[in-house]
ROMI-593791 format. One record per residue (C-alpha): residue in one letter; x, y, z. Coordinates in steps of 0.5 Angstrom, whole numbers. Example, Ala and Ser with C-alpha at 12.3 -4.5 7.8 and 13.67 -1.06 7.14 Angstrom:
2
<pt type="A" c1="25" c2="-9" c3="16"/>
<pt type="S" c1="27" c2="-2" c3="14"/>
REM end
This chain:
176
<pt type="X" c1="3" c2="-19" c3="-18"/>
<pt type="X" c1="-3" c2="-14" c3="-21"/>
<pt type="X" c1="-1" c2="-6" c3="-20"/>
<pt type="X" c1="-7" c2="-2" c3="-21"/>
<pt type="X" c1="-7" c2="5" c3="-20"/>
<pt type="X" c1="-12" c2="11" c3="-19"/>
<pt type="X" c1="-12" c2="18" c3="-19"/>
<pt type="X" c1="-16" c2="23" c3="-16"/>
<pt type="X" c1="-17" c2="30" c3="-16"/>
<pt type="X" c1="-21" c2="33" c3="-10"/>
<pt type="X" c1="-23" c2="40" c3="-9"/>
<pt type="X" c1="-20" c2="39" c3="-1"/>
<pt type="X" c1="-15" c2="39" c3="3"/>
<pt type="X" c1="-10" c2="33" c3="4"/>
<pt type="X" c1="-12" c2="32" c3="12"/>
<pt type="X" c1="-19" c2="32" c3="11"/>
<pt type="X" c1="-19" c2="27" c3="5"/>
<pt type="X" c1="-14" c2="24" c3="8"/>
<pt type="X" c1="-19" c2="23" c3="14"/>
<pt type="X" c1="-25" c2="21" c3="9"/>
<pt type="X" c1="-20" c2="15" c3="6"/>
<pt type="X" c1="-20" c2="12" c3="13"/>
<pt type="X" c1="-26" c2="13" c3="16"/>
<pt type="X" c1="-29" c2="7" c3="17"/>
<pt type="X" c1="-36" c2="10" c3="16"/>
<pt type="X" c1="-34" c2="14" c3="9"/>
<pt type="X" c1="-32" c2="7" c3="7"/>
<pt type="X" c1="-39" c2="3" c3="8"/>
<pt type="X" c1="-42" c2="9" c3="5"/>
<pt type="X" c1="-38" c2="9" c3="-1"/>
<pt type="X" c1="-38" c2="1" c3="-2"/>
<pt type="X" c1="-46" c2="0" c3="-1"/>
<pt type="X" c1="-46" c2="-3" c3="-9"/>
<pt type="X" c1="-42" c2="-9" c3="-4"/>
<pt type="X" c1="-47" c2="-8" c3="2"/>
<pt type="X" c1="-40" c2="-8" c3="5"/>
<pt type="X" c1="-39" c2="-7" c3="13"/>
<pt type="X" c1="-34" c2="-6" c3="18"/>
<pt type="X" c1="-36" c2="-14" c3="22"/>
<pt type="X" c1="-30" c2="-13" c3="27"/>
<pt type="X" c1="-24" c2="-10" c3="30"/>
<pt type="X" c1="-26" c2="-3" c3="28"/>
<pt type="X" c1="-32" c2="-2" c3="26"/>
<pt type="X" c1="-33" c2="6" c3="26"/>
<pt type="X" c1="-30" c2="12" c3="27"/>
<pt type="X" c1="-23" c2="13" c3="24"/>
<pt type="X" c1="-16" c2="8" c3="22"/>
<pt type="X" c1="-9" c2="9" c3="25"/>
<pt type="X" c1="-3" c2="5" c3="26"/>
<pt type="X" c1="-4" c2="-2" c3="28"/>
<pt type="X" c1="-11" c2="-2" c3="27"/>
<pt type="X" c1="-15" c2="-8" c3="25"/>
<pt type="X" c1="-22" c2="-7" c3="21"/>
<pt type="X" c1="-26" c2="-14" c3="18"/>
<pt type="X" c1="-30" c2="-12" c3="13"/>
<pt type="X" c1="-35" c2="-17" c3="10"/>
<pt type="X" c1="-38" c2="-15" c3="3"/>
<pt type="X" c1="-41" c2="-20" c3="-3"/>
<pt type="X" c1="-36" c2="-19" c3="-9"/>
<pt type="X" c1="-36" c2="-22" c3="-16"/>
<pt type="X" c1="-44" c2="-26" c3="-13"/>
<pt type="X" c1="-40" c2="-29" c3="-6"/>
<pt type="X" c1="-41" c2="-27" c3="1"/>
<pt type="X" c1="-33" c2="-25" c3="3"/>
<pt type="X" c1="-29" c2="-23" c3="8"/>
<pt type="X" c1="-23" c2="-19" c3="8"/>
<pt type="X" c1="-18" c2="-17" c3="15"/>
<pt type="X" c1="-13" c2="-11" c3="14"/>
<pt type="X" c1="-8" c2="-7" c3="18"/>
<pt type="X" c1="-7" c2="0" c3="18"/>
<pt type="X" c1="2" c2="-2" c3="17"/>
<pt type="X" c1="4" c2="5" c3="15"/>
<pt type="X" c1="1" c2="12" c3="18"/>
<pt type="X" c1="4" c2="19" c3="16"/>
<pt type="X" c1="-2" c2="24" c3="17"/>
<pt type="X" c1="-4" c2="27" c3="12"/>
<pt type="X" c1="1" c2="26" c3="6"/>
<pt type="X" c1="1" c2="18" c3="6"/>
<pt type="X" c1="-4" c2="11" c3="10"/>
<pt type="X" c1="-3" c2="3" c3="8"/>
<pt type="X" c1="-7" c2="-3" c3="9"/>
<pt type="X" c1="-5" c2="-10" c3="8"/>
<pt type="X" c1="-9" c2="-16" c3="9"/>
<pt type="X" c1="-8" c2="-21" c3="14"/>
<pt type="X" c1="-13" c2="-25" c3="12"/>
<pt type="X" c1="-18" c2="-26" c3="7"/>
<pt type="X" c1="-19" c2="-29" c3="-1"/>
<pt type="X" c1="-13" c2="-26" c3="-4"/>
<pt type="X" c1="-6" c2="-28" c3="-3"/>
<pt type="X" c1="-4" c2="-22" c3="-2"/>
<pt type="X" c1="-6" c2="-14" c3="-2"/>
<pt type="X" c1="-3" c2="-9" c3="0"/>
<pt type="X" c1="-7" c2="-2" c3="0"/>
<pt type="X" c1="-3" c2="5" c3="-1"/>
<pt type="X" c1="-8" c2="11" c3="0"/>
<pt type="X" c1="-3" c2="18" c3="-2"/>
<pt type="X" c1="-6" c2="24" c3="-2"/>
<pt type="X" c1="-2" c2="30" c3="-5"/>
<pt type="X" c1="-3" c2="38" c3="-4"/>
<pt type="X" c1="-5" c2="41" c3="-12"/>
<pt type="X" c1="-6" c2="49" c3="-13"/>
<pt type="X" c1="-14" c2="46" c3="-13"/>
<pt type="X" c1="-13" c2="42" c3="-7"/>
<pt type="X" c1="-11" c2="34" c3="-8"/>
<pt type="X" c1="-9" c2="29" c3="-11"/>
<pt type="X" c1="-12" c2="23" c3="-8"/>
<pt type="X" c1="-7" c2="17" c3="-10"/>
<pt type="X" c1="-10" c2="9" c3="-9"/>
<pt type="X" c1="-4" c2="4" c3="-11"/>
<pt type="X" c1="-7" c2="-3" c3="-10"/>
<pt type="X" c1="-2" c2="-9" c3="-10"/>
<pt type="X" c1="-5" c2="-15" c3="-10"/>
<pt type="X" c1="-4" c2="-23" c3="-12"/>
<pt type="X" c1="-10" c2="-28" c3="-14"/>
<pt type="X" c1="-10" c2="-35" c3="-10"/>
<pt type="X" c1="-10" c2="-41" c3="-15"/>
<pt type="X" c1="-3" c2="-40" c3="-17"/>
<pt type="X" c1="-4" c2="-41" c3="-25"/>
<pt type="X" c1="-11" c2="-41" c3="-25"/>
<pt type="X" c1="-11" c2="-34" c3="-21"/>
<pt type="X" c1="-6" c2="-31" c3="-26"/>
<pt type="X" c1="-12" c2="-32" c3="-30"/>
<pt type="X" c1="-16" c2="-29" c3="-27"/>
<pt type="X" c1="-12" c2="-22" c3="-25"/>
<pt type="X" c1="-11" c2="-22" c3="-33"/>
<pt type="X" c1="-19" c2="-23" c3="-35"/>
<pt type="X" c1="-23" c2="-20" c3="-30"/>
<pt type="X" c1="-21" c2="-18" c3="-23"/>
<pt type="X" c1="-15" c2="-12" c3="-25"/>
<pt type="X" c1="-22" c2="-10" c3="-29"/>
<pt type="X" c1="-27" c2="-11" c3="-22"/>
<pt type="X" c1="-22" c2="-8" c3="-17"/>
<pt type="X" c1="-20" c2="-2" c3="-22"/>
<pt type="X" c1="-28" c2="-1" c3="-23"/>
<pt type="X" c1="-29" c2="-1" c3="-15"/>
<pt type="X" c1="-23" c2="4" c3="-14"/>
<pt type="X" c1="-26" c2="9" c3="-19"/>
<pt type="X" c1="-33" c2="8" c3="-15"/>
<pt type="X" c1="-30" c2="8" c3="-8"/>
<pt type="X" c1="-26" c2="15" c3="-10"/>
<pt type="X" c1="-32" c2="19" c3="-13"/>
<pt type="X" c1="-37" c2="18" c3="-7"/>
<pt type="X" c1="-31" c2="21" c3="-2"/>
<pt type="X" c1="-29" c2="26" c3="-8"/>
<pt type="X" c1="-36" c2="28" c3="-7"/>
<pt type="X" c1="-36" c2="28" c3="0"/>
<pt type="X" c1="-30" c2="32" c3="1"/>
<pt type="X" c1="-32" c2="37" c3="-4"/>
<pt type="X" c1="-38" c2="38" c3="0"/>
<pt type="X" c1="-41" c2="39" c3="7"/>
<pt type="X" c1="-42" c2="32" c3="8"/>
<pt type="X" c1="-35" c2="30" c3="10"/>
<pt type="X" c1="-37" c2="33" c3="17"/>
<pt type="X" c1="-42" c2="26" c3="18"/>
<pt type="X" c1="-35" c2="22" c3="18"/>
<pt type="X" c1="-30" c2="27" c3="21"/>
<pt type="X" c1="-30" c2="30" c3="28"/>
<pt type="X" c1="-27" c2="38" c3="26"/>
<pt type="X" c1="-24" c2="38" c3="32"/>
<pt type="X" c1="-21" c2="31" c3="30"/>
<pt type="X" c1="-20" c2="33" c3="23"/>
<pt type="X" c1="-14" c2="38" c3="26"/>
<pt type="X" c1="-11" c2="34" c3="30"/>
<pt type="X" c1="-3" c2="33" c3="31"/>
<pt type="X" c1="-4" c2="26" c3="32"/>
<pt type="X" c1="-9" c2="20" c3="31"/>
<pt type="X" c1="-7" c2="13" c3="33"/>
<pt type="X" c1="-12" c2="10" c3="37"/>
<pt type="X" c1="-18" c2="15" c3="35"/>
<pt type="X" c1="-25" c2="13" c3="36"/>
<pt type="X" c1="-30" c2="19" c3="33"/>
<pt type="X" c1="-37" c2="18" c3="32"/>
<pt type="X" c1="-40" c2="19" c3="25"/>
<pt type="X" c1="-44" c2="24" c3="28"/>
<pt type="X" c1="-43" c2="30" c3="30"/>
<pt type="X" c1="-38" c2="37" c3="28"/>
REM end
């Protein structure tokens, strides 16, 4: 199985770029090369445990989708998503956030397998590490961007931002 890791440093501090990765809305922002949406479960607003998002995009020339979980949530250090469904055998998301002297290291661990057993293999080898590697850098330098500016307020209520607990959160994109 394919481990691709991305590491990222953020002039920010880990809860607000640990709430820009999971805004849904922070997402299709960093993700319009895919035209990639929120098409069920969450659609807006911020991710906590337990929660589903459906995501539709155009990868690789075809139209996808792709339903994940949020299975692990340790605000403000560490989240996960796995796949429930979806075109790959497996994919497992790790988003780490880890406190700098210059603010944080934003970690994307990715864990995934291609389906078509042999022929999948194959294609990990010669092009979809590459592809999903490429996606995470693109992904990480729009929130990077984000949160080293005022735009993070577009996705993260501050009140919400600092608060002990998420679980179930809705929070309009709009608004401070």
């Amino acid at each position: 199985m394919p481990t691709i890791r991305v590491a990222t440093d953020i002039g920010a501090p880990p809860p607000r770029c640990f709430d820009l990765a999971r805004s849904v809305d922070a997402h299709v922002e960093s993700a319009t090369s895919t035209r990639e949406r929120a098409v069920a479960g969450v659609t807006n607003g911020l991710l906590g445990l337990g929660d589903e998002v459906t995501w539709r995009a155009r990868h690789l020339g075809v139209n996808q989708e792709l339903a994940s979980r949020i299975t692990v949530f340790d605000r403000p250090h560490r989240f996960q998503d796995s796949m429930v469904r979806g075109a790959f055998a497996h994919l497992v998301h790790d988003h780490l956030f880890v406190a700098t002297a210059s603010g944080t290291q934003m970690v994307d661990v990715l864990d995934y397998a291609a389906p078509w057993g042999p022929l999948g293999r194959l294609a990990e080898r010669l092009f979809l590490t590459a592809y999903l590697a490429r996606f995470l850098r693109q992904r990480a330098q729009v929130l990077k961007r984000l949160a080293e500016s005022d735009d993070w307020r577009r996705f993260v209520k501050a009140a919400q931002h600092y608060a002990p607990t998420d679980r179930g959160s809705r929070c309009s994109p709009s608004g401070r």
